[in-house]
C-alpha positions in Angstrom: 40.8 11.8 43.7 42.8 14.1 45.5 42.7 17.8 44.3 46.1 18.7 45.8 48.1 15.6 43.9 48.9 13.6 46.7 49.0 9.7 46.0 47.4 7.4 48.0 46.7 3.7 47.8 43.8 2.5 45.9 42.7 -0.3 48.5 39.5 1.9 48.8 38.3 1.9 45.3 39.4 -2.2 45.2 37.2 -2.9 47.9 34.3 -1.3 46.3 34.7 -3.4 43.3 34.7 -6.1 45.2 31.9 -5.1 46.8 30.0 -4.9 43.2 31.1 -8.4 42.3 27.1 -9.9 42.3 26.4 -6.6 40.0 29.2 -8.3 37.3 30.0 -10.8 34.6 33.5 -11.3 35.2 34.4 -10.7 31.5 36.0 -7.9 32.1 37.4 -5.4 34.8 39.6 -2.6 34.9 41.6 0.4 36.7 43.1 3.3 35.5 45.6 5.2 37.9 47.0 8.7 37.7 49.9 10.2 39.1 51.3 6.5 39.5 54.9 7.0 38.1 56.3 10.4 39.0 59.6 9.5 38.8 58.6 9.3 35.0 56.2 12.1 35.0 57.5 13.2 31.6 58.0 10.2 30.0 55.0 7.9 28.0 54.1 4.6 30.1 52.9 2.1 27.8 52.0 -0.9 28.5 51.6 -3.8 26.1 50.4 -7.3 26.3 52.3 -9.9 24.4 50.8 -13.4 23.4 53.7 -14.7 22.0 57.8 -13.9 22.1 58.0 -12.5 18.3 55.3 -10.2 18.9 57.5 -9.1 21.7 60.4 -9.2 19.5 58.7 -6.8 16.7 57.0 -4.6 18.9 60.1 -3.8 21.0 61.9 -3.6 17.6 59.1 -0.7 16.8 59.4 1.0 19.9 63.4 1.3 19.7 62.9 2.6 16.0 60.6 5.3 16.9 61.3 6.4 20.2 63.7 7.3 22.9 63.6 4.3 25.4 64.3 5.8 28.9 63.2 2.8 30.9 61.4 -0.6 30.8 60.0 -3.6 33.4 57.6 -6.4 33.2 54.6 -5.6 35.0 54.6 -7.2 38.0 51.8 -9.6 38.7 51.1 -12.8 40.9 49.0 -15.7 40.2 45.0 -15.6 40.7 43.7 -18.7 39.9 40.4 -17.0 38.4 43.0 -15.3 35.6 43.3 -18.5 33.4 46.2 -17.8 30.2 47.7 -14.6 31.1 49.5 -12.2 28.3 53.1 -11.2 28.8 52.7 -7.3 30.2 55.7 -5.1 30.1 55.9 -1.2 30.7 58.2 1.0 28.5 58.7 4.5 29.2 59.1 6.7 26.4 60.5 9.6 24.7 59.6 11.1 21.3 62.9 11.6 19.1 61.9 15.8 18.3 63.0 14.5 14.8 60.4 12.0 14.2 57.0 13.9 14.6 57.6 15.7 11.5 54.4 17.9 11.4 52.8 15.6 14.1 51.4 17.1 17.3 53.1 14.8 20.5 49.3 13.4 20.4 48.8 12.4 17.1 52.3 11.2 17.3 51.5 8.2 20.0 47.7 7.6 18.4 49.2 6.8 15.0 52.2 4.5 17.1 49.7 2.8 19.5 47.4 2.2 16.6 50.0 0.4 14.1 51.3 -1.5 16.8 47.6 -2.4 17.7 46.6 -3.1 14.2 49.5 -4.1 11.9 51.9 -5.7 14.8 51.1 -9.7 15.5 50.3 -10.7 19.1 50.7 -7.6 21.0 48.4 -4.5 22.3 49.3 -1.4 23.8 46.3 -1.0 26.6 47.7 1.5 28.3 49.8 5.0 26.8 49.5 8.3 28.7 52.1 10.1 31.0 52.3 9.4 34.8 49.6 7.3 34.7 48.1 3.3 33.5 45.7 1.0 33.0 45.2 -2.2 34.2 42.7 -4.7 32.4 41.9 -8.5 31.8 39.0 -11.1 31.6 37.8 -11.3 35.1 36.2 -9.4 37.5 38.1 -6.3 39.3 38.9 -7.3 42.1 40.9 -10.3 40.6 42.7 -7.7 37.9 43.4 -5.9 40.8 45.2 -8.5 42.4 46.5 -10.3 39.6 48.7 -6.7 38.9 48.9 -6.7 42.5 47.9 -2.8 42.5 47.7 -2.9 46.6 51.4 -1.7 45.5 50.7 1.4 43.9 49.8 5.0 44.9 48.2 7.6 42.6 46.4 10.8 42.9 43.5 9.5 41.1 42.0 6.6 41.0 39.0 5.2 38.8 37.3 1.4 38.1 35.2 -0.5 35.9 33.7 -4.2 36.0 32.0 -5.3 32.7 27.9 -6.3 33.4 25.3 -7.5 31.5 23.1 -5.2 29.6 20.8 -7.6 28.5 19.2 -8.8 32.0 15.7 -8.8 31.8 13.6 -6.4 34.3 
């Protein structure tokens, strides 16, 4: 993390996952970054993983009906053979229409969106839905995620990991 807000690449933090590969399961592995879109500081990133092209279609249909779309890109990615049956991830950045939070604090406002596309929207789920920053998940260990969203790219002021391991070892 850098105090002052400067960005810098997170091949540090990759390298230490990838250094705590024996410690994983590979069911799992994560980053989130911070400060990684400033030219959209102001605007909601979400990203959303689609499993199929009409969850695309009604979740993209959702976003347009209740926001203000400013910008949006597929997530770039390349192919890792350890990440087997990839989603579709695309990033939107967002505006609120002022006239749709009604008595809704901006907060509540993207909890209650995220959560009915999550929970009442087929074959898509926002994973990712703060300002100037994102996650990046998936089945596998970290240091496949990470280059499967090839996040040697990226620069961010903060940078944080996780790999999924077993809880259940014995010892």
């Amino acid at each position: 993390m850098d105090t002052a807000g400067r960005r810098f690449s997170g091949e540090g933090v990759i390298r230490a996952t990838a250094n705590m590969r024996d410690r994983g399961n590979g069911l799992g592995g994560g980053y989130a970054v911070y400060g990684l879109y400033p030219e959209y500081a102001d605007q909601y990133a979400f990203h959303v993983m689609y499993l199929s092209p009409q969850g695309r279609r009604d979740t993209e249909a959702f976003i347009k009906e209740n926001f203000s779309l400013v910008a949006e890109e597929e997530v770039p990615t390349q192919a890792v053979p350890q990440i087997t049956d990839p989603p579709v991830v695309r990033r939107y950045f967002l505006d609120i229409n002022p006239g749709k939070l009604g008595e809704l604090a901006e907060d509540d406002y993207i909890v209650d969106r995220v959560m009915t596309i999550n929970t009442k929207l087929g074959d898509s789920f926002v994973f990712s839905s703060g300002k100037d920053m994102a996650v990046f998940k998936g089945v596998g260990y970290p240091k496949d995620i990470a280059d499967y969203f090839c996040l040697e790219q990226y620069k961010g002021y903060l940078w944080t990991a996780h790999g999924r391991f077993p809880t259940n070892s014995p010892g």
